[in-house]
C-alpha positions as CSV (number, residue, x, y, z in Angstrom):
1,X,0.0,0.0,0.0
2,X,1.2,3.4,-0.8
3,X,-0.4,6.5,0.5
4,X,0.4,9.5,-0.9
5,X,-1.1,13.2,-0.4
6,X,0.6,16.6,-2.1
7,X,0.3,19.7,-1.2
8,X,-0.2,22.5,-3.6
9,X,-1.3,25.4,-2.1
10,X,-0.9,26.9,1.4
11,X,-4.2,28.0,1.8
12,X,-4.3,24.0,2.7
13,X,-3.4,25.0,5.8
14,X,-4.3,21.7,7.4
15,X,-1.2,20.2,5.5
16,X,1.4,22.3,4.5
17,X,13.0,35.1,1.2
18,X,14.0,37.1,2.4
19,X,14.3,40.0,-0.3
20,X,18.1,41.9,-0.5
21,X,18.5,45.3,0.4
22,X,20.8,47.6,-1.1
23,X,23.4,48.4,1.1
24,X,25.1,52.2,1.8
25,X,23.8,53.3,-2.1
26,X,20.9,55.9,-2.4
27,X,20.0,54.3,-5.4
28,X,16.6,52.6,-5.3
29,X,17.4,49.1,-5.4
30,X,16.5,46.4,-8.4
31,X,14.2,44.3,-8.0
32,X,14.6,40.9,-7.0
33,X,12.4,38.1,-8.4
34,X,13.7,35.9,-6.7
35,X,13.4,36.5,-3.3
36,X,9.6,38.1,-4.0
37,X,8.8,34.6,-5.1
38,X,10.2,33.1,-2.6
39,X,8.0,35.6,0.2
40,X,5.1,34.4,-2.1
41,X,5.4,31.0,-1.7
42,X,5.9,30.8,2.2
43,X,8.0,28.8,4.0
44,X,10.6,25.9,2.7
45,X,8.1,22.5,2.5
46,X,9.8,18.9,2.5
47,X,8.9,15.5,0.8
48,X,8.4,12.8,3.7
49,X,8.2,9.3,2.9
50,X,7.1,6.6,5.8
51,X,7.8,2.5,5.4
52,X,6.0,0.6,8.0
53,X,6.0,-2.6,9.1
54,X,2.0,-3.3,8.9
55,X,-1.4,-2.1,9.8
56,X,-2.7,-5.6,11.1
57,X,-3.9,-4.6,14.2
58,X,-5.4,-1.5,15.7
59,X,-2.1,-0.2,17.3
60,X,-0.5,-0.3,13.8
61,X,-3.1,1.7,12.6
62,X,-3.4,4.5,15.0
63,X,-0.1,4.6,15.2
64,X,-0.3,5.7,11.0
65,X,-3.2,7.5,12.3
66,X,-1.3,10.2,14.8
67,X,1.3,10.4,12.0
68,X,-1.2,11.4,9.5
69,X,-2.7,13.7,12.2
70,X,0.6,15.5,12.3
71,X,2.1,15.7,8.8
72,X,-1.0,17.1,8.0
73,X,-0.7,19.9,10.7
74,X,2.6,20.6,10.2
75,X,3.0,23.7,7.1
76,X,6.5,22.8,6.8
77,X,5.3,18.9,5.0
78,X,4.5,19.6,1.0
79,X,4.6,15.6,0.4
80,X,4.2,12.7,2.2
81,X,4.1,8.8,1.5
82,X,3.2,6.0,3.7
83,X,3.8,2.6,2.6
84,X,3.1,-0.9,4.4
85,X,5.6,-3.6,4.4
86,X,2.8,-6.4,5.7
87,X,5.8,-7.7,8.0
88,X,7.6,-8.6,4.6
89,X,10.8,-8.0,5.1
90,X,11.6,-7.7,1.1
91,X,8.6,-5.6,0.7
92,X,10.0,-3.3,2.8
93,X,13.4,-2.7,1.2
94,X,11.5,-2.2,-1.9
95,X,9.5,0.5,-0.2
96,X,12.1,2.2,0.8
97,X,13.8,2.2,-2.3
98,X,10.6,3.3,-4.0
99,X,10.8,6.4,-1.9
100,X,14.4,7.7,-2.6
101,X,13.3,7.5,-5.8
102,X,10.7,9.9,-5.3
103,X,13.3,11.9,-3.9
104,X,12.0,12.6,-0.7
105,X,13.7,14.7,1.9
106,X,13.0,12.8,5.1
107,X,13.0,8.8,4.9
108,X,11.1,7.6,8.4
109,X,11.2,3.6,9.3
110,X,10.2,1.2,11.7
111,X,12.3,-1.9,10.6
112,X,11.1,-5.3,10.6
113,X,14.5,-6.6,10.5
114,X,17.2,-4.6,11.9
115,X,20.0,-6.2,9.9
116,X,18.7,-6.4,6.5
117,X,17.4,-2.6,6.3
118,X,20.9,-1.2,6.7
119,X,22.0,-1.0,3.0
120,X,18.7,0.7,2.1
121,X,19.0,2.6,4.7
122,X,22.6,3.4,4.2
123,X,21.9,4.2,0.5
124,X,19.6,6.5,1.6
125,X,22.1,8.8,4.0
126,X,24.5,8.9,0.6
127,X,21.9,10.9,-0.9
128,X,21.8,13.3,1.3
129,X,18.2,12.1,2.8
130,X,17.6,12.6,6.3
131,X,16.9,9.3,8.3
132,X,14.5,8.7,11.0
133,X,14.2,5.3,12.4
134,X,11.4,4.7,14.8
135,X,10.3,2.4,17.5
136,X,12.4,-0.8,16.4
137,X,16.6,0.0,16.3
138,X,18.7,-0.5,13.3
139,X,22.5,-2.4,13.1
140,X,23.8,0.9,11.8
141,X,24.7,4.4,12.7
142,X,24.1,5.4,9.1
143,X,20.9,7.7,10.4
144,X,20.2,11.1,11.8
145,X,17.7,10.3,14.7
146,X,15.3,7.8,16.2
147,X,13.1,7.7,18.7
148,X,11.4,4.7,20.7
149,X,10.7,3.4,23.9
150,X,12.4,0.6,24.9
151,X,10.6,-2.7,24.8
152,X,12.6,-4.4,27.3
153,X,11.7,-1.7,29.6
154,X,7.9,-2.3,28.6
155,X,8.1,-6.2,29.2
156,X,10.3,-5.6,32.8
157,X,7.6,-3.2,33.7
158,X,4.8,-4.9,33.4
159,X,6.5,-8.3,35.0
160,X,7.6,-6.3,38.3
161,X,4.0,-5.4,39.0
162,X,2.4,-9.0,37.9
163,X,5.3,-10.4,40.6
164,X,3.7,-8.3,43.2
165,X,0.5,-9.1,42.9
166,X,1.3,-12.7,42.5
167,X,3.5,-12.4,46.1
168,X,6.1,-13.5,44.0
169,X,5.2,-17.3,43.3
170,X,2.4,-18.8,41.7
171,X,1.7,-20.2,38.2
172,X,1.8,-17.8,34.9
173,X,1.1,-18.2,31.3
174,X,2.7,-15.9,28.9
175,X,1.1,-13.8,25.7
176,X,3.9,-13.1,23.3
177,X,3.5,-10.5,20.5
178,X,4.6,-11.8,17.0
179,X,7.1,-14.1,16.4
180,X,11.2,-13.1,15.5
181,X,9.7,-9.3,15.5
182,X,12.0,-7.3,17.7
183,X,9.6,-5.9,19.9
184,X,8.4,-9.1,20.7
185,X,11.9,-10.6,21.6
186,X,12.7,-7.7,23.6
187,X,9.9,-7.5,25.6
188,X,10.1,-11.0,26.5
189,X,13.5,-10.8,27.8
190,X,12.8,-8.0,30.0
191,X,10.4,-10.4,31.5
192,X,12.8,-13.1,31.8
193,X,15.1,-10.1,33.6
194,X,12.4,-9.9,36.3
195,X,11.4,-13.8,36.4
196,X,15.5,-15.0,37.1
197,X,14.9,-12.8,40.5
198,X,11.8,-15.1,41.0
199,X,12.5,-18.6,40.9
200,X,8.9,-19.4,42.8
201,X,7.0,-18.2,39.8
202,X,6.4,-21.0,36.7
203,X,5.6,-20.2,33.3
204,X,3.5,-22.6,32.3
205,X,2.9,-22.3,29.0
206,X,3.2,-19.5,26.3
207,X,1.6,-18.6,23.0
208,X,2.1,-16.2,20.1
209,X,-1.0,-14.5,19.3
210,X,0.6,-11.1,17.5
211,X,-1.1,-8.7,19.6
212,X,-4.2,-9.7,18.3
213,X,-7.8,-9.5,20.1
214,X,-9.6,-13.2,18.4
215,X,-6.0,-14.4,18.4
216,X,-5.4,-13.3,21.9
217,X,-8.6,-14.9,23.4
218,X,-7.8,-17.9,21.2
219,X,-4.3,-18.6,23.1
220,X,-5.9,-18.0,26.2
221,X,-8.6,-20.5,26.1
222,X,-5.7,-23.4,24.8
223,X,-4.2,-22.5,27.8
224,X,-6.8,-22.1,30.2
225,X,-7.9,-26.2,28.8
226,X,-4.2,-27.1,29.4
227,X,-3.3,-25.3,32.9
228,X,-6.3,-26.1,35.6
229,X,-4.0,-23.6,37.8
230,X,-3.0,-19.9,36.4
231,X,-2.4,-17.1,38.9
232,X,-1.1,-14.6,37.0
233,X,-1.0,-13.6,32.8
234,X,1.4,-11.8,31.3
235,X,0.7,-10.1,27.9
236,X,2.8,-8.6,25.5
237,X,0.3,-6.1,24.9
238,X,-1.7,-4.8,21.9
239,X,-5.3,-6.3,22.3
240,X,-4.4,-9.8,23.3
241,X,-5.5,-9.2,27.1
242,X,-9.0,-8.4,26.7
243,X,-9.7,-11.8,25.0
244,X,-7.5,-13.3,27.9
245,X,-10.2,-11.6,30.3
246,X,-13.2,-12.8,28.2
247,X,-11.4,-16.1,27.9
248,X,-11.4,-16.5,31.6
249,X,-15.2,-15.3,31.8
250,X,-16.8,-17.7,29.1
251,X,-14.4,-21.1,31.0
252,X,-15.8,-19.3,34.1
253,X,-12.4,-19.0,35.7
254,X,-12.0,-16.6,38.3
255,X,-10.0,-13.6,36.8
256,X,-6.2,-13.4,38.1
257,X,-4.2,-10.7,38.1
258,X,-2.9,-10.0,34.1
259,X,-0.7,-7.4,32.5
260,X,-2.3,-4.9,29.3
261,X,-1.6,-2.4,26.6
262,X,-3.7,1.0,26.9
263,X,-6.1,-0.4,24.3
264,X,-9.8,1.2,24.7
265,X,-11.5,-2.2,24.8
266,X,-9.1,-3.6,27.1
267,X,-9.4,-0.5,29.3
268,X,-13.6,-0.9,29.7
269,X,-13.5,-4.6,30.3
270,X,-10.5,-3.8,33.4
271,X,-13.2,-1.3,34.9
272,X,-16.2,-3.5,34.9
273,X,-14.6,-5.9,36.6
274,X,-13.0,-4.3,39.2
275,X,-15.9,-5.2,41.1
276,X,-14.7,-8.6,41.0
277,X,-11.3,-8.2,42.2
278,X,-9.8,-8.1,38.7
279,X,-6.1,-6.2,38.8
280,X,-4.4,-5.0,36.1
281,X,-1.6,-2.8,34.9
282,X,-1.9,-0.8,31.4
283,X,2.3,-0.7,30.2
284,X,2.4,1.7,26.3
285,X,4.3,1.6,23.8
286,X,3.0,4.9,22.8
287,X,1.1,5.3,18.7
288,X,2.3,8.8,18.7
289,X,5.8,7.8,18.5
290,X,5.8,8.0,14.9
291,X,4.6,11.5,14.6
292,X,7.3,12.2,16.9
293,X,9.8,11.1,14.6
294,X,8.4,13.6,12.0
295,X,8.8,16.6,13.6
296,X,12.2,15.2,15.0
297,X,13.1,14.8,11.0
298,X,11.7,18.1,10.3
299,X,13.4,19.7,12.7
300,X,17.1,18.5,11.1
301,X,15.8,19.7,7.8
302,X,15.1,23.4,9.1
303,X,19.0,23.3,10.9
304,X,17.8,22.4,14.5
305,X,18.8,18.7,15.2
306,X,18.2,17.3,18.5
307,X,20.7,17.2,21.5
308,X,20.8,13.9,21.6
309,X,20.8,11.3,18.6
310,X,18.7,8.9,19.8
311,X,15.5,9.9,22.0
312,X,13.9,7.1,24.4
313,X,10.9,7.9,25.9
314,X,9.9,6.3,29.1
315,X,7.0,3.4,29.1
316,X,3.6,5.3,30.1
317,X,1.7,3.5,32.6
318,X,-1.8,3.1,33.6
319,X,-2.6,2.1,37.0
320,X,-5.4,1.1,39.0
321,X,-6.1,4.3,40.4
322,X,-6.0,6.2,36.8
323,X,-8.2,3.9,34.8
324,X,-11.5,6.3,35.2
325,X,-8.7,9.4,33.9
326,X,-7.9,7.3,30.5
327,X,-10.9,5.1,29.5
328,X,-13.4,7.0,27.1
329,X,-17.1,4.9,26.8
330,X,-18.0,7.8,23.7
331,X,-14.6,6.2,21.9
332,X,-14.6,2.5,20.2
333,X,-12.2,-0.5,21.5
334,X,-10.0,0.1,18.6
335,X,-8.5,3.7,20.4
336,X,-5.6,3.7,22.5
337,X,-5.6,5.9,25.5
338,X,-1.8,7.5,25.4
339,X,-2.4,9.8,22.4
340,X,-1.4,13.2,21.3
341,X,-3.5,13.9,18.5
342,X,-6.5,16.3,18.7
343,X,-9.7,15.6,20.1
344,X,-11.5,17.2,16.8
345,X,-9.3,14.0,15.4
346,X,-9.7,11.0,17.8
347,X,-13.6,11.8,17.7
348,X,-13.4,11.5,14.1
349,X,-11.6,8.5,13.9
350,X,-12.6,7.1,17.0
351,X,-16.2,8.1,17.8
352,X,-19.8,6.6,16.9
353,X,-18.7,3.4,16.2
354,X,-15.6,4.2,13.9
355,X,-12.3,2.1,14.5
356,X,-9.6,4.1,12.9
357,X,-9.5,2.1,9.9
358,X,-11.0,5.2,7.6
359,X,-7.9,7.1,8.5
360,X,-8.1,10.8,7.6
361,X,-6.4,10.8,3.7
């Protein structure tokens, strides 16, 4: 998929010269085309081009979503392109080649594979094309910036408070994200970080459901007929925990203490069942971190790079006591709480029954 919107006029305002002076002669000076052109067409505008790994669940597609939301605020974007790798690895190198062609002045990525993007990627930089990479690293320094949050940090997180509540031993099956992805790996090793202090804590059995709802609530009932015992769940996030929860419900197991993502859905089904003693912990891996990469890449272009190459941003969390500040009944399952785009947009997208999947293009 390639998405692709131009600007052509600044009274587009949603998207996106000085003139010399004569100096120490009295004589009137010339004119200068040049720079009166350059006062008529505003400010300098940039060609962005996007390759992401997938839209096959609703975080993928908020996350696409917020970016949208921002390149189409920001006057200094005249182009932009998003393309979607569907987790194909070779799909995504010919993305990304697709946009240098196009000769785009800002390349953003989130890798699938941080080995085999680094000749695109390092093609790229001899052009003179500013590189973003975002969420998922890169074996290269061949780029300007990035920004993520670390997923070990989101998996330890998340592990440290499901220890707690557990007392520290008990019996825990495990929700992993999609398999060989990086965020996936990642996460589950900062959960191992936190289980090698526990040794009175079993895993006893773990599925891959790709942060997927149906998927989710599938790998949860396999478990639930394998495992008469579970005391604790620990999910890699995206929607996989409320199907865990309504897993539980439908084998009418009481609900044990289980880890989430700041999915919407997820968030109403932890509130009405508070009442039954059900705990939970929302860990992020924020959707705005794209659109954060933007204005990061933006910001090179115009001569202002950041202090610091790379920008981690700490895991947001959700706790018991701030569920009623995040969860939104007027908004559909598909939204995710930690968001920084506009309420005009997430009741657009979000609202009356709409998932995001409309986008705004």
């Amino acid at each position: 998929m390639l998405k692709r919107l131009a600007v052509g006029s600044l009274s587009l305002v949603m998207l996106l010269g000085l003139v010399g002076c004569g100096g120490g002669s009295e004589e009137t000076p010339a004119p200068d085309p040049a720079g009166s052109a350059a006062m008529e067409e505003g400010p300098k505008t940039y060609k962005v081009g996007f390759s992401n790994v997938w839209v096959g669940n609703s975080w993928g597609v908020q996350c696409v979503n917020e970016l949208e939301s921002y390149l189409k605020s920001d006057p200094r974007v005249g182009e932009y392109y998003i393309t979607d790798a569907n987790n194909d690895v070779n799909k995504q190198i010919s993305d990304i080649q697709d946009l240098i062609s196009k000769d785009i002045d800002l390349l953003m990525l989130q890798a699938i594979s941080p080995d085999a993007v680094v000749p695109v990627i390092e093609d790229a930089k001899s052009k003179g094309i500013t590189v973003v990479t975002c969420v998922s690293p890169v074996n290269t320094d061949q780029y300007d910036a990035s920004v993520s949050a670390k997923d070990q940090d989101f998996g330890r997180v998340g592990m440290e408070w499901l220890a707690e509540e557990m007392g520290g031993k008990g019996n825990i099956i495990i929700l992993n994200g999609m398999a060989g992805l990086s965020s996936a790996v990642d996460r589950r090793a900062g959960v191992q970080e936190v289980l090698d202090q526990y040794p009175d804590i079993k895993v006893l059995g773990e599925e891959y459901a790709d942060w997927d709802y149906a998927k989710g609530k599938t790998a949860t009932e396999n478990l639930l007929a394998a495992f008469p015992e579970i005391d604790g769940v620990w999910s890699c996030g995206g929607d996989m925990t409320r199907g865990a929860v309504e897993a539980f419900l439908a084998a009418d197991r009481p609900l044990c203490p289980m880890t989430g993502e700041d999915n919407n859905g997820f968030l109403k089904i932890w509130r009405d069942n508070t009442e039954n003693g059900f705990t939970s912990i929302a860990t992020s891996m924020p959707t705005w971190l794209f659109a954060e990469g933007a204005r990061i890449g933006l910001d090179i272009l115009d001569g202002n790079a950041p202090a610091e190459k790379d920008t981690v941003v700490e895991i947001p969390v959700i706790t018991q006591d701030q569920l009623n500040d995040y969860v939104r009944d007027d908004l559909s399952d598909s939204f995710w709480a930690n968001t920084h785009m506009s309420e005009e947009d997430r009741v657009a997208l979000y609202g009356d029954g709409q998932d995001g999947t409309q986008g705004l293009g």
